[in-house]
N, C-alpha and C positions, 0 to 999 in steps of 0.2 A: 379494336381501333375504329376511329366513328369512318371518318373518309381512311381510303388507301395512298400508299404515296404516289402511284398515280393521278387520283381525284388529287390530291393535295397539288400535285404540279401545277394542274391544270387552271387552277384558282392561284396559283405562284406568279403563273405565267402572265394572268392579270393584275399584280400588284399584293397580292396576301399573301401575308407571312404567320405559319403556322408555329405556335408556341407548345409546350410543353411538351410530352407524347404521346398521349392519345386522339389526335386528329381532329378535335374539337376545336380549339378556340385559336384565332386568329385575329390578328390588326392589319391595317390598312391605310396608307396616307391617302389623306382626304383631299381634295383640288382646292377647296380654300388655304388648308394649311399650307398648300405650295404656295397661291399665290401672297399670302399675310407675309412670306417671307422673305420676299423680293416688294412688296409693300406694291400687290396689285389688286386688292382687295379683300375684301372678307366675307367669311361666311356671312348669313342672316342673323344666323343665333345670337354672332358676337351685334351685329345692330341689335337685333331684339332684348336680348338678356344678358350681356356685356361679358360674356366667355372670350377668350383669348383666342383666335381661330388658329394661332401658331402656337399655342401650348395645347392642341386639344388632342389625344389619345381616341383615333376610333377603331374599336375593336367589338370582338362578338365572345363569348365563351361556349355559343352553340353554334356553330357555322352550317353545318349540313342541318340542322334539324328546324322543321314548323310546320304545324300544321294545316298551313295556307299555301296555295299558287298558285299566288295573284297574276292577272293577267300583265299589270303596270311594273312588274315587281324586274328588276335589272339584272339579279341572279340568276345564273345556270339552275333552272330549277328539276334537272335531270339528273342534279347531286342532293336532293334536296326529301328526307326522312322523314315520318309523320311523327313516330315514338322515339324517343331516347333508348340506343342499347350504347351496351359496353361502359367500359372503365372510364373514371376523368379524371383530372388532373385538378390538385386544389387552389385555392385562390391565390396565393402568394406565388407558387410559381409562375399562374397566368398572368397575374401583373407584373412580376419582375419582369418575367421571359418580352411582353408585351413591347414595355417598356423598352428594353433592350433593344427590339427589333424595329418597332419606332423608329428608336435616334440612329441606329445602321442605315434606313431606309431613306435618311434626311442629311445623311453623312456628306453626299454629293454638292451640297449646299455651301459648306465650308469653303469654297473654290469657286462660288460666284462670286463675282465683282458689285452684282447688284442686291445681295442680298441684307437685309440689313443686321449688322454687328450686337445690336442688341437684341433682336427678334432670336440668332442666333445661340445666344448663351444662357436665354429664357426658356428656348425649347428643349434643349435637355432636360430640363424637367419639369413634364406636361402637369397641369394642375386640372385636366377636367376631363372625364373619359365619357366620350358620346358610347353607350353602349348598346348599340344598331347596324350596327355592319352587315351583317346576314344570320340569318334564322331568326327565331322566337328564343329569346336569351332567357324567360321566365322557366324553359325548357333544361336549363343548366339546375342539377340538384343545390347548388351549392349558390345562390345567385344570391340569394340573404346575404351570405357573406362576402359573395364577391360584393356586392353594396358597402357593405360595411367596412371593408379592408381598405377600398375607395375612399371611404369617407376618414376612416382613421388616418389615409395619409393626406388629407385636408384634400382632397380633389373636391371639386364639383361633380355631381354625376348626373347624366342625360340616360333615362329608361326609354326605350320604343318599345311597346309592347301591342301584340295583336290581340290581346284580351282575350285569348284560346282559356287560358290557363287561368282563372278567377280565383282558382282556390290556392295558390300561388300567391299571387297578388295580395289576397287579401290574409294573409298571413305574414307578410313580410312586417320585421322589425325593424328593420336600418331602413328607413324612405331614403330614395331619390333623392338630389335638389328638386327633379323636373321627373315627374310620370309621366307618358304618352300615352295613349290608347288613339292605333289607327281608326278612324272611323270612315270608311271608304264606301259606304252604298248607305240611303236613307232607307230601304225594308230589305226583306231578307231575301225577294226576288233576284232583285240589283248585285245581294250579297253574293249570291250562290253563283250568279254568272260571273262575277268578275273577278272575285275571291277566291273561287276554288278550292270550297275550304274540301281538305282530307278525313274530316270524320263528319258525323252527322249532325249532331249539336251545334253548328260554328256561330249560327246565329243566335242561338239563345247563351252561348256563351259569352261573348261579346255584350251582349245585353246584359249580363249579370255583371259584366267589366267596368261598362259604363255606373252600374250602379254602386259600386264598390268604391270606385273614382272618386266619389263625392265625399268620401270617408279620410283622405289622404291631409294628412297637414302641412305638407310642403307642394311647394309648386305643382300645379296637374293640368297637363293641355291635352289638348284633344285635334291629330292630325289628320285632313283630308286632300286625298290626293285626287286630284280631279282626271279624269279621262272622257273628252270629249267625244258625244259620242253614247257613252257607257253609263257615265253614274251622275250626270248635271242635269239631276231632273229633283223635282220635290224637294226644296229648301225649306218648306213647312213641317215634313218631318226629319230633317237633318238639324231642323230646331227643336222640336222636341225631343232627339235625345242626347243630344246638348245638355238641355234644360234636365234630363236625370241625372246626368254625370258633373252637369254643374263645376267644368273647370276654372281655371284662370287664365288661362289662351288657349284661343281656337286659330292653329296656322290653316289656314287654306290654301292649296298648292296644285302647281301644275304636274302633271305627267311632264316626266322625260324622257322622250327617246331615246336611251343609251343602252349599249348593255344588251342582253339576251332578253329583254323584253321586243326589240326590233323584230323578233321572229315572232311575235302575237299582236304586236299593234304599228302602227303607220306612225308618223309625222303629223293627219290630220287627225290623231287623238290628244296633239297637243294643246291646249288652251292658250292664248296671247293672256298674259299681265292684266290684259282687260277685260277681257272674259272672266280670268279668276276673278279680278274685283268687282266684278259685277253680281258674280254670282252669292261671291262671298256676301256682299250687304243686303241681299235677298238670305241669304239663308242668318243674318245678323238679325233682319229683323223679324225674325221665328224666334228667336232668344233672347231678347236685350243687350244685342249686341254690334258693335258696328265699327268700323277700320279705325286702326289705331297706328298703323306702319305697314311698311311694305318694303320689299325689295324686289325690286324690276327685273335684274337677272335673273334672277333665283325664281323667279313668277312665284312668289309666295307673299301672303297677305296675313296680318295679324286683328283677330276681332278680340278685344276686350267689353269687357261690361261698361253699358252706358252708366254714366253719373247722376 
Protein backbone atom coordinates (compact mmCIF):
# COMPACT_ATOMS: atom_id res chain seq x y z
CA UNK A 1 0.00 0.00 0.00
CA UNK A 2 1.45 3.46 -1.09
CA UNK A 3 0.28 5.66 2.05
CA UNK A 4 -1.20 3.68 5.23
CA UNK A 5 -4.64 4.26 6.46
CA UNK A 6 -3.38 6.53 8.84
CA UNK A 7 -1.47 8.81 6.12
CA UNK A 8 -4.65 8.36 4.28
CA UNK A 9 -6.86 9.84 7.24
CA UNK A 10 -4.70 12.40 7.63
CA UNK A 11 -5.02 13.89 3.90
CA UNK A 12 -9.09 12.83 4.51
CA UNK A 13 -9.10 15.06 7.18
CA UNK A 14 -8.14 17.77 4.70
CA UNK A 15 -10.67 17.19 1.95
CA UNK A 16 -9.11 13.91 -0.07
CA UNK A 17 -10.87 11.06 -0.91
CA UNK A 18 -8.82 7.98 -1.43
CA UNK A 19 -10.14 5.60 -4.33
CA UNK A 20 -9.34 2.27 -5.12
CA UNK A 21 -7.01 0.09 -2.81
CA UNK A 22 -3.81 0.72 -2.85
CA UNK A 23 -3.31 4.22 -1.38
CA UNK A 24 -2.51 5.85 -4.37
CA UNK A 25 -4.82 7.97 -6.21
CA UNK A 26 -7.17 10.21 -4.77
CA UNK A 27 -9.69 13.33 -5.77
CA UNK A 28 -10.37 16.48 -4.31
CA UNK A 29 -12.99 19.28 -4.58
CA UNK A 30 -11.39 22.26 -5.77
CA UNK A 31 -12.57 25.95 -4.18
CA UNK A 32 -13.80 27.05 -7.68
CA UNK A 33 -15.93 24.19 -8.14
CA UNK A 34 -17.68 25.17 -4.90
CA UNK A 35 -17.90 28.40 -5.65
CA UNK A 36 -19.17 27.85 -9.84
CA UNK A 37 -21.93 26.29 -7.96
CA UNK A 38 -23.57 28.80 -5.93
CA UNK A 39 -22.39 30.99 -9.13
CA UNK A 40 -19.54 32.83 -7.05
CA UNK A 41 -17.04 32.55 -9.42
CA UNK A 42 -14.67 30.62 -11.42
CA UNK A 43 -11.65 29.04 -11.73
CA UNK A 44 -8.99 30.95 -14.22
CA UNK A 45 -8.80 28.00 -16.36
CA UNK A 46 -12.59 28.23 -17.07
CA UNK A 47 -11.72 32.34 -18.23
CA UNK A 48 -8.63 31.08 -19.86
CA UNK A 49 -9.46 27.92 -21.79
CA UNK A 50 -13.38 27.68 -21.25
CA UNK A 51 -13.41 24.39 -18.96
CA UNK A 52 -16.52 24.15 -16.79
CA UNK A 53 -15.09 24.87 -13.28
CA UNK A 54 -18.28 23.02 -11.87
CA UNK A 55 -17.76 19.94 -14.04
CA UNK A 56 -14.06 19.86 -13.38
CA UNK A 57 -12.72 16.24 -11.65
CA UNK A 58 -9.48 17.19 -9.62
CA UNK A 59 -7.71 14.24 -8.89
CA UNK A 60 -4.08 12.57 -8.66
CA UNK A 61 -3.39 8.85 -9.33
CA UNK A 62 -0.01 9.24 -7.48
CA UNK A 63 -0.66 11.11 -4.24
CA UNK A 64 2.31 10.47 -2.00
CA UNK A 65 4.82 10.21 -4.73
CA UNK A 66 7.53 13.07 -6.50
CA UNK A 67 10.39 13.82 -6.76
CA UNK A 68 10.31 17.26 -5.74
CA UNK A 69 9.78 19.43 -2.30
CA UNK A 70 9.15 22.46 -3.22
CA UNK A 71 9.38 24.89 -0.75
CA UNK A 72 5.77 26.71 -2.36
CA UNK A 73 4.33 23.45 -2.71
CA UNK A 74 0.78 23.36 -0.06
CA UNK A 75 1.22 19.40 0.62
CA UNK A 76 2.13 17.61 3.66
CA UNK A 77 5.41 16.93 2.13
CA UNK A 78 6.35 14.47 5.23
CA UNK A 79 3.86 11.91 3.24
CA UNK A 80 5.59 12.52 0.28
CA UNK A 81 7.97 9.42 -1.72
CA UNK A 82 10.81 9.92 -4.21
CA UNK A 83 10.29 6.32 -6.09
CA UNK A 84 7.11 4.39 -6.87
CA UNK A 85 6.71 1.00 -4.61
CA UNK A 86 4.00 -1.27 -4.40
CA UNK A 87 0.84 -2.39 -6.32
CA UNK A 88 -1.76 0.06 -8.23
CA UNK A 89 -4.86 0.02 -9.11
CA UNK A 90 -5.90 0.25 -12.90
CA UNK A 91 -7.50 3.10 -14.66
CA UNK A 92 -11.07 2.32 -14.71
CA UNK A 93 -11.39 1.67 -11.30
CA UNK A 94 -9.57 5.18 -10.50
CA UNK A 95 -11.89 6.95 -12.62
CA UNK A 96 -14.99 5.39 -11.66
CA UNK A 97 -14.05 5.28 -7.93
CA UNK A 98 -12.98 9.05 -8.56
CA UNK A 99 -15.96 9.90 -10.08
CA UNK A 100 -18.06 8.44 -7.38
CA UNK A 101 -16.35 10.22 -4.63
CA UNK A 102 -16.60 13.53 -6.42
CA UNK A 103 -20.45 13.64 -6.75
CA UNK A 104 -20.52 12.22 -2.74
CA UNK A 105 -18.25 15.02 -1.71
CA UNK A 106 -20.64 17.62 -3.76
CA UNK A 107 -23.83 15.83 -2.49
CA UNK A 108 -24.26 18.62 0.30
CA UNK A 109 -25.03 21.08 -2.41
CA UNK A 110 -28.46 19.46 -3.38
CA UNK A 111 -29.85 21.44 -0.11
CA UNK A 112 -28.63 24.73 -0.93
CA UNK A 113 -31.03 27.40 -1.69
CA UNK A 114 -28.31 29.12 -3.65
CA UNK A 115 -26.90 26.83 -5.55
CA UNK A 116 -27.72 26.84 -9.12
CA UNK A 117 -30.26 24.01 -10.55
CA UNK A 118 -28.42 23.48 -13.62
CA UNK A 119 -24.83 23.71 -12.51
CA UNK A 120 -26.18 20.95 -10.37
CA UNK A 121 -27.35 18.29 -12.71
CA UNK A 122 -24.18 19.06 -15.02
CA UNK A 123 -22.05 18.18 -12.33
CA UNK A 124 -22.72 14.71 -11.91
CA UNK A 125 -20.95 14.26 -14.87
CA UNK A 126 -17.54 16.01 -14.83
CA UNK A 127 -16.21 16.34 -18.36
CA UNK A 128 -12.62 17.63 -17.60
CA UNK A 129 -10.20 15.94 -15.11
CA UNK A 130 -7.44 18.73 -13.84
CA UNK A 131 -4.89 15.80 -13.20
CA UNK A 132 -2.66 17.81 -10.29
CA UNK A 133 -3.75 17.43 -7.12
CA UNK A 134 -0.60 16.01 -5.44
CA UNK A 135 2.52 14.19 -6.54
CA UNK A 136 4.23 13.79 -10.05
CA UNK A 137 1.19 11.77 -11.69
CA UNK A 138 3.87 11.04 -14.79
CA UNK A 139 5.04 8.68 -11.67
CA UNK A 140 1.62 6.49 -12.10
CA UNK A 141 2.82 3.26 -14.41
CA UNK A 142 -0.26 3.31 -16.00
CA UNK A 143 -0.76 7.20 -16.81
CA UNK A 144 -0.74 6.60 -20.78
CA UNK A 145 -3.80 5.15 -20.09
CA UNK A 146 -5.18 6.91 -17.53
CA UNK A 147 -5.02 9.68 -20.42
CA UNK A 148 -6.53 7.73 -22.51
CA UNK A 149 -9.51 6.37 -20.75
CA UNK A 150 -10.08 10.20 -20.00
CA UNK A 151 -10.17 10.96 -23.28
CA UNK A 152 -12.28 7.97 -24.39
CA UNK A 153 -14.92 9.14 -22.17
CA UNK A 154 -14.85 12.62 -24.08
CA UNK A 155 -13.15 14.46 -20.95
CA UNK A 156 -10.88 17.32 -21.34
CA UNK A 157 -7.77 16.54 -19.70
CA UNK A 158 -5.28 19.10 -17.72
CA UNK A 159 -1.39 17.35 -17.19
CA UNK A 160 0.75 19.15 -14.37
CA UNK A 161 3.85 17.72 -14.69
CA UNK A 162 7.37 18.54 -12.93
CA UNK A 163 9.27 17.32 -15.94
CA UNK A 164 11.21 14.74 -13.43
CA UNK A 165 10.16 11.96 -15.49
CA UNK A 166 11.06 12.86 -19.56
CA UNK A 167 11.18 9.60 -20.54
CA UNK A 168 7.57 9.27 -19.63
CA UNK A 169 6.59 12.15 -21.11
CA UNK A 170 7.98 11.73 -24.21
CA UNK A 171 6.53 8.35 -24.88
CA UNK A 172 3.13 8.99 -24.20
CA UNK A 173 0.58 8.08 -26.90
CA UNK A 174 -2.84 9.54 -25.64
CA UNK A 175 -1.62 13.55 -25.37
CA UNK A 176 -3.43 15.86 -22.95
CA UNK A 177 -5.88 18.55 -24.18
CA UNK A 178 -3.14 20.74 -22.03
CA UNK A 179 0.58 19.46 -20.97
CA UNK A 180 2.09 21.61 -18.14
CA UNK A 181 5.71 21.52 -17.31
CA UNK A 182 6.35 23.56 -13.92
CA UNK A 183 8.96 25.89 -14.63
CA UNK A 184 9.65 27.48 -11.22
CA UNK A 185 13.53 28.88 -10.98
CA UNK A 186 15.41 30.45 -14.33
CA UNK A 187 18.99 28.23 -13.55
CA UNK A 188 19.47 25.36 -11.54
CA UNK A 189 21.01 27.38 -8.56
CA UNK A 190 17.35 28.89 -7.87
CA UNK A 191 16.14 25.23 -8.85
CA UNK A 192 17.94 23.40 -6.11
CA UNK A 193 17.09 25.91 -3.42
CA UNK A 194 13.46 26.12 -3.87
CA UNK A 195 12.66 22.84 -5.55
CA UNK A 196 14.24 20.35 -3.53
CA UNK A 197 14.47 18.21 -5.88
CA UNK A 198 15.08 14.41 -4.31
CA UNK A 199 17.47 12.92 -6.84
CA UNK A 200 20.47 14.46 -8.46
CA UNK A 201 19.56 15.13 -12.12
CA UNK A 202 16.30 17.32 -11.34
CA UNK A 203 17.67 20.04 -13.23
CA UNK A 204 18.96 18.44 -16.31
CA UNK A 205 15.71 16.59 -16.27
CA UNK A 206 13.44 19.23 -16.50
CA UNK A 207 15.59 20.64 -19.12
CA UNK A 208 15.11 17.61 -21.27
CA UNK A 209 11.18 18.31 -20.41
CA UNK A 210 11.16 21.51 -21.57
CA UNK A 211 12.66 20.28 -24.65
CA UNK A 212 10.30 17.47 -25.31
CA UNK A 213 7.44 20.00 -24.79
CA UNK A 214 7.99 21.43 -27.96
CA UNK A 215 7.22 18.02 -29.67
CA UNK A 216 3.59 17.83 -28.28
CA UNK A 217 0.50 18.54 -30.74
CA UNK A 218 -1.96 19.58 -28.41
CA UNK A 219 -2.12 22.28 -26.14
CA UNK A 220 1.29 22.82 -23.96
CA UNK A 221 1.84 25.56 -21.17
CA UNK A 222 4.32 26.19 -19.29
CA UNK A 223 3.49 27.19 -15.23
CA UNK A 224 5.46 29.45 -12.95
CA UNK A 225 4.85 30.06 -9.66
CA UNK A 226 6.42 33.04 -8.30
CA UNK A 227 7.74 33.28 -4.77
CA UNK A 228 8.89 36.48 -3.58
CA UNK A 229 11.83 36.66 -2.38
CA UNK A 230 13.15 33.25 -3.91
CA UNK A 231 12.84 32.82 -7.68
CA UNK A 232 11.76 36.79 -9.29
CA UNK A 233 15.00 37.23 -10.57
CA UNK A 234 16.39 36.67 -14.27
CA UNK A 235 13.43 36.91 -16.68
CA UNK A 236 16.04 36.82 -19.44
CA UNK A 237 16.58 33.31 -18.74
CA UNK A 238 13.17 32.36 -17.83
CA UNK A 239 12.76 33.51 -21.54
CA UNK A 240 15.11 31.47 -23.03
CA UNK A 241 13.81 28.39 -21.81
CA UNK A 242 10.50 29.17 -22.70
CA UNK A 243 11.80 29.78 -26.05
CA UNK A 244 13.13 25.68 -26.12
CA UNK A 245 9.92 24.37 -24.77
CA UNK A 246 8.21 26.77 -27.12
CA UNK A 247 4.59 26.46 -25.68
CA UNK A 248 1.27 27.94 -26.18
CA UNK A 249 0.65 29.59 -22.72
CA UNK A 250 2.91 30.69 -20.34
CA UNK A 251 0.50 31.26 -16.76
CA UNK A 252 2.60 33.30 -14.44
CA UNK A 253 1.35 32.90 -10.85
CA UNK A 254 1.59 33.94 -7.56
CA UNK A 255 2.64 31.76 -4.34
CA UNK A 256 -0.16 31.02 -2.03
CA UNK A 257 0.09 30.96 1.35
CA UNK A 258 -2.03 28.06 2.27
CA UNK A 259 -1.48 24.70 3.28
CA UNK A 260 1.64 23.07 4.82
CA UNK A 261 3.71 25.40 2.85
CA UNK A 262 3.02 28.16 5.80
CA UNK A 263 5.71 26.13 7.76
CA UNK A 264 8.50 26.99 4.95
CA UNK A 265 7.39 30.54 3.74
CA UNK A 266 5.74 33.73 5.10
CA UNK A 267 2.84 35.88 3.61
CA UNK A 268 5.75 38.18 2.35
CA UNK A 269 6.63 35.56 -0.27
CA UNK A 270 3.53 36.33 -1.76
CA UNK A 271 3.53 38.65 -4.86
CA UNK A 272 0.45 41.33 -5.46
CA UNK A 273 -1.38 40.77 -9.11
CA UNK A 274 1.18 43.51 -9.76
CA UNK A 275 4.13 42.29 -9.13
CA UNK A 276 3.23 39.16 -11.06
CA UNK A 277 2.28 41.33 -14.15
CA UNK A 278 5.12 43.01 -13.99
CA UNK A 279 7.30 40.60 -13.78
CA UNK A 280 5.42 38.36 -16.18
CA UNK A 281 6.07 41.18 -19.30
CA UNK A 282 9.59 41.35 -18.32
CA UNK A 283 10.03 37.85 -18.66
CA UNK A 284 7.32 38.14 -22.11
CA UNK A 285 9.77 40.11 -23.53
CA UNK A 286 12.73 37.37 -23.24
CA UNK A 287 10.17 35.35 -25.48
CA UNK A 288 7.90 37.05 -27.82
CA UNK A 289 5.56 37.25 -25.44
CA UNK A 290 3.28 39.48 -23.69
CA UNK A 291 -0.28 39.54 -21.50
CA UNK A 292 -3.06 38.24 -22.96
CA UNK A 293 -5.49 37.90 -19.72
CA UNK A 294 -5.44 37.72 -16.20
CA UNK A 295 -7.23 36.88 -13.23
CA UNK A 296 -6.76 39.21 -10.25
CA UNK A 297 -7.86 36.54 -7.57
CA UNK A 298 -6.08 33.97 -8.63
CA UNK A 299 -2.82 36.49 -9.17
CA UNK A 300 -2.28 34.59 -12.33
CA UNK A 301 -1.38 36.14 -15.70
CA UNK A 302 -1.42 34.47 -19.22
CA UNK A 303 1.50 35.52 -21.83
CA UNK A 304 0.77 34.30 -25.33
CA UNK A 305 2.83 34.93 -28.51
CA UNK A 306 2.88 38.34 -29.90
CA UNK A 307 1.32 38.64 -33.55
Amino acid sequence: MSLSKDEQKILEHSGYRFVGQYGHAACKICHWTKESIVNRGVCYKEKFYGIESHRCLQMSPAVPFCQQKCSFCWRDLSLTKTEWTGQYDDVETIIDEAIEAHNLLLCGYYGNDNADKKKLEELKHPNNAAISLAGEPTLYPDIDELIGEFNHRNFSTFLVSNGQYYQKLSSLENEPRQTYLSLDAPNSIVYNDLCNPQINEGWDNLNKSLDILNSFSNNTAIRITLVKGKNMISPEEYGKLIEIADPDYVEVKAYMCVGSSRERLTLDNMPTIDEVENFAKEIGLNCGRSVSDKSEISRVVLLTQDK
